[in-house]
C-alpha positions as MATLAB code, in Angstrom:
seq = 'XXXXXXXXXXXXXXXXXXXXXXXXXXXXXXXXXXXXXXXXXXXXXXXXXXXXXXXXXXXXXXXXXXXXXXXXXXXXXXXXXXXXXXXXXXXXXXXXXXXXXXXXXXXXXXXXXXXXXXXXXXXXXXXXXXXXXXXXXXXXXXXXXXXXXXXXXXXXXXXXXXXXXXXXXXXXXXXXXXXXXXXXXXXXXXXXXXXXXXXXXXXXXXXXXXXXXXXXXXXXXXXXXXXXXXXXXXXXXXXXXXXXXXXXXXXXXXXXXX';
ca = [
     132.214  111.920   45.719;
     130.981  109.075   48.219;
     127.930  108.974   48.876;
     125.888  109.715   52.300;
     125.624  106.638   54.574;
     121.790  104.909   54.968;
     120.329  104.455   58.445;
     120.320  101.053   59.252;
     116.515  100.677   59.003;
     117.059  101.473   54.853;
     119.594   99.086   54.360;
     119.237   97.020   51.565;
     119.185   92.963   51.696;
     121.581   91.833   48.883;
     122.064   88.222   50.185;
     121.006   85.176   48.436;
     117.993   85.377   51.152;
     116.124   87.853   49.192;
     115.353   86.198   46.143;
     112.281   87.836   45.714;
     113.090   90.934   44.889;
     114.470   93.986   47.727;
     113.527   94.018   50.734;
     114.204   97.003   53.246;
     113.810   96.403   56.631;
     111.836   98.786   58.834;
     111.505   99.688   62.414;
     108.883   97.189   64.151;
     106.148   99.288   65.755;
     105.015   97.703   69.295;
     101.563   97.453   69.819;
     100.370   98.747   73.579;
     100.373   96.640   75.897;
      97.285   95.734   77.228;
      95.952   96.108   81.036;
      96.080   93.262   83.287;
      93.152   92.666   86.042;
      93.658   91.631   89.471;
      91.694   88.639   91.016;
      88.284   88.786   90.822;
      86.201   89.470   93.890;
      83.140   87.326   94.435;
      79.769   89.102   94.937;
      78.444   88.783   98.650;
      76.070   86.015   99.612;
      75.024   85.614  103.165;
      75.821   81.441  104.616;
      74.088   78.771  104.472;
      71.471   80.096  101.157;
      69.951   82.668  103.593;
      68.898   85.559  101.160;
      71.264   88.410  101.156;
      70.162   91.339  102.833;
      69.972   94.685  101.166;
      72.087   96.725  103.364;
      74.763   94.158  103.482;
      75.429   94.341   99.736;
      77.526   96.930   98.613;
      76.698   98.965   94.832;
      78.355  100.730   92.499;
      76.024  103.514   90.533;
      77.106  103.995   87.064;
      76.059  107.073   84.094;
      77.845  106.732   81.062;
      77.439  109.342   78.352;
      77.792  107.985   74.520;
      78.065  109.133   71.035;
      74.602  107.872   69.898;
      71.684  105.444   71.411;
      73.152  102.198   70.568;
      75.975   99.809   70.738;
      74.615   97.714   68.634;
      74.934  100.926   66.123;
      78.524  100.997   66.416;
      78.073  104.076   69.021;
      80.695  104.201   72.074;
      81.471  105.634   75.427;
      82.691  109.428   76.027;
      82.275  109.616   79.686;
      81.907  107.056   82.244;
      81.162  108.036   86.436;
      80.755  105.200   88.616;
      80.343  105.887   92.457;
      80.487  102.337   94.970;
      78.331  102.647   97.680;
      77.896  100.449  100.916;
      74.138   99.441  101.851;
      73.910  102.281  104.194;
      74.814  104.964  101.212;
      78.415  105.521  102.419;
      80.919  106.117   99.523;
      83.558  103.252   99.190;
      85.155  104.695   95.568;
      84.536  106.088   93.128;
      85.684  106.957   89.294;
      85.163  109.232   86.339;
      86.877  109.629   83.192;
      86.442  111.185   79.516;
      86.631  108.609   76.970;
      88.280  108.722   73.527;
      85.759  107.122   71.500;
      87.429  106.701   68.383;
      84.126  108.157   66.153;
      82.586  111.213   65.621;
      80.210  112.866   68.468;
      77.219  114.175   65.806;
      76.661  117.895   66.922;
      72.263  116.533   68.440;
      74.711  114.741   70.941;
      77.292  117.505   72.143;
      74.623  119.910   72.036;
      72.612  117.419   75.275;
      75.982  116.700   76.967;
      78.213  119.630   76.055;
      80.791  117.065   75.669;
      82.988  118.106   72.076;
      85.133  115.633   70.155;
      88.087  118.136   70.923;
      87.292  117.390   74.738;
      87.861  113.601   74.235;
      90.328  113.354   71.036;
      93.103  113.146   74.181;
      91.340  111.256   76.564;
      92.455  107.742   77.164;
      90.475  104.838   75.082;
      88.054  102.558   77.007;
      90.562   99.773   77.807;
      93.784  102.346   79.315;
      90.848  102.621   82.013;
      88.946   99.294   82.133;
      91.155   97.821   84.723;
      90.027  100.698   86.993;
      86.201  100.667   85.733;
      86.034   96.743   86.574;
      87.756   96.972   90.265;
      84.970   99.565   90.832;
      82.236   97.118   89.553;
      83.505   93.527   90.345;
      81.337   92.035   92.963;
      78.998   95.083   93.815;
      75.571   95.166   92.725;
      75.091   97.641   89.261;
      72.900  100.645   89.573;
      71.785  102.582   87.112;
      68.684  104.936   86.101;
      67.814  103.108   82.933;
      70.260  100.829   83.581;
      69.371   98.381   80.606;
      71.434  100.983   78.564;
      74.256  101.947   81.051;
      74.807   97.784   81.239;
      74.695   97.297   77.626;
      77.473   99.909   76.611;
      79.693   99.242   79.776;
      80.066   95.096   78.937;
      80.296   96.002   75.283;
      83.163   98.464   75.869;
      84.626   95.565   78.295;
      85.049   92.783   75.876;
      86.671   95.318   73.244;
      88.930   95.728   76.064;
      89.175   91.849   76.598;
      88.378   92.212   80.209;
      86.771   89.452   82.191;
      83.096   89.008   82.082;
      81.551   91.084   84.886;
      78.469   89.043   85.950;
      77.149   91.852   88.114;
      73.468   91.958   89.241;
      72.258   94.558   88.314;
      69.228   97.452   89.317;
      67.355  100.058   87.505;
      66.364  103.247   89.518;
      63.601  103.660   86.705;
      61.577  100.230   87.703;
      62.142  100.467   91.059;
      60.667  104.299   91.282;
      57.709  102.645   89.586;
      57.037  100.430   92.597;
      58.156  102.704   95.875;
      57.541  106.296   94.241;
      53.504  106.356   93.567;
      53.377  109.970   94.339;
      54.986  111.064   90.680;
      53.450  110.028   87.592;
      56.967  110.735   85.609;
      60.239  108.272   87.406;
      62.939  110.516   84.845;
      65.904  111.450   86.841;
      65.254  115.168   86.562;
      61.090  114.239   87.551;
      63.177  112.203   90.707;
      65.715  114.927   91.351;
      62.701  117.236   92.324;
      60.536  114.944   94.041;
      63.607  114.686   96.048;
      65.285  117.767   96.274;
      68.045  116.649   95.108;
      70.578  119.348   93.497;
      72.531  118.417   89.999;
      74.598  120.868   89.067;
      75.788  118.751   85.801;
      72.908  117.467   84.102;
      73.607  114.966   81.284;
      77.612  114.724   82.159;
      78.206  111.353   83.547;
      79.067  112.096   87.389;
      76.574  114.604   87.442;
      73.558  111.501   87.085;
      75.876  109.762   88.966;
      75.888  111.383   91.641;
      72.206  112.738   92.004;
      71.302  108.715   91.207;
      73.333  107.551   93.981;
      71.133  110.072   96.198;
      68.011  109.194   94.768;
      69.194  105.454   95.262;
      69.585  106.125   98.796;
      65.864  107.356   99.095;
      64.433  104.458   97.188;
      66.168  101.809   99.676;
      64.822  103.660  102.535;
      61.188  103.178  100.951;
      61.962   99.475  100.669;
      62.246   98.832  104.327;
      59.182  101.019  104.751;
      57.340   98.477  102.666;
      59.266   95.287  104.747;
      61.531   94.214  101.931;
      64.864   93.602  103.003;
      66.831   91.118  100.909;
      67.495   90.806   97.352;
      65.141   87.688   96.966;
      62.455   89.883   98.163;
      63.122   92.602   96.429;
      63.296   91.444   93.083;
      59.545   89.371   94.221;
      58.802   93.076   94.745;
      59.922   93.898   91.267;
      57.696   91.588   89.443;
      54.673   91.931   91.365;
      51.998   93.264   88.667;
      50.193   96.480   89.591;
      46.214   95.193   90.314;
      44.121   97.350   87.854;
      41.094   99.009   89.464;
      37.892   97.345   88.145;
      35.509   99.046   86.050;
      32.370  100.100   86.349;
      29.946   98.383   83.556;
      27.557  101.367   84.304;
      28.685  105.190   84.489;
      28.581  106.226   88.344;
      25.794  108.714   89.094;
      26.531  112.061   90.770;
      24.233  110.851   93.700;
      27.040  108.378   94.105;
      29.829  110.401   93.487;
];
């Protein structure tokens, strides 16, 4: 009886080449190719060292949502919004995506941001969409409400990807609330969103806060020109200007007084 033919993948080396021991040759598996990025776009600078003003720069307002609190941790990306703005709060582009983050999303996590491992087991990984995240962010000034932690996970899930190293400047809606927002004791988004009145009909999903920052972004520019700063050196003068504490009285104040 002869005996079936073997695929060619199963075929057995019996050469003088494979003198240690069989060898059976198998399919090679291609790894995916990874993104390319286009040129990168310098940041703008008004001539001559003049200090750039505000509404000339453009922005790009970013909310990611993550498995956990840290990067550091190990803890990744699951949704990413990021909305580019000009200075005078006019949409340029803008981007959102699920993100498969290759871990676990503990149940504390999807129960804040409704978002469910079975949501993001198909979504593309960080660096299918990285090329598209960094065209977004190259050369525009990053936003963020907490942005510390927005800027943090966003680089870190950009040199996984082995993109180039965004050297964005960046601006937290939290600090700057703190100086132009006196009227609120509380600069949270949602404490923001109803000083404001601004609607978010997704709280906690990434364009959601995206999109109610960019509005509350808008706001908090306008109060900068009400208070005369208008470039970036100002403004970040502005930003580390110390509150001046109100002096004590070494003696309680007497109700005749009050």
């Amino acid at each position: 009886m002869q005996l079936p033919l073997l695929p060619p993948e199963l075929l057995v080396d019996t050469s003088q080449r494979a003198t240690s021991g069989i060898r059976i040759g198998l399919p090679k598996v291609s790894e995916p190719q990874r993104p390319t990025y286009g040129i990168r776009k310098p940041p703008k600078h008004a001539p001559n060292g003049v200090p750039a003003p505000l509404r000339s720069l453009e922005y790009v307002v970013v909310d990611v949502e993550t498995t956990g609190s840290g990067y550091m941790r190990g803890h990744r990306i699951t949704e990413i919004a990021a909305i580019r703005v000009n200075g005078k709060g006019e949409v340029i582009g803008e981007f959102e995506s699920l993100v498969n983050p290759d871990r676990p999303i503990p149940p504390i996590v999807s129960a804040l941001t409704n978002i469910t491992y079975d949501m993001v087991k198909h979504a593309p990984r960080f660096w299918e969409i990285a090329p598209r995240v960094y065209d977004l962010l190259d050369g525009a000034v990053f936003v963020a409400h907490n942005a510390q932690f927005d800027w943090g996970f966003v680089t870190e899930e950009m040199r996984r990807a082995s993109a180039p190293v965004l050297d964005s400047r960046t601006l937290c809606t939290v600090r700057l609330a703190r100086k132009v927002v006196p009227e609120v004791t509380s600069r949270s988004l949602d404490a923001l969103q109803y000083f404001f009145n601004v609607d978010n009909h997704a709280r906690h999903r990434a364009y959601g806060d995206a999109l109610a920052t960019t509005t509350i972004f808008a706001r908090l520019l306008d109060r900068l020109e009400d208070r005369e700063v208008g470039d970036w050196d100002a403004l970040q003068k502005f930003l580390r200007q110390r509150a001046k504490r109100k002096k004590r009285r070494a003696n309680p104040q007497s109700m005749d007084e009050a």
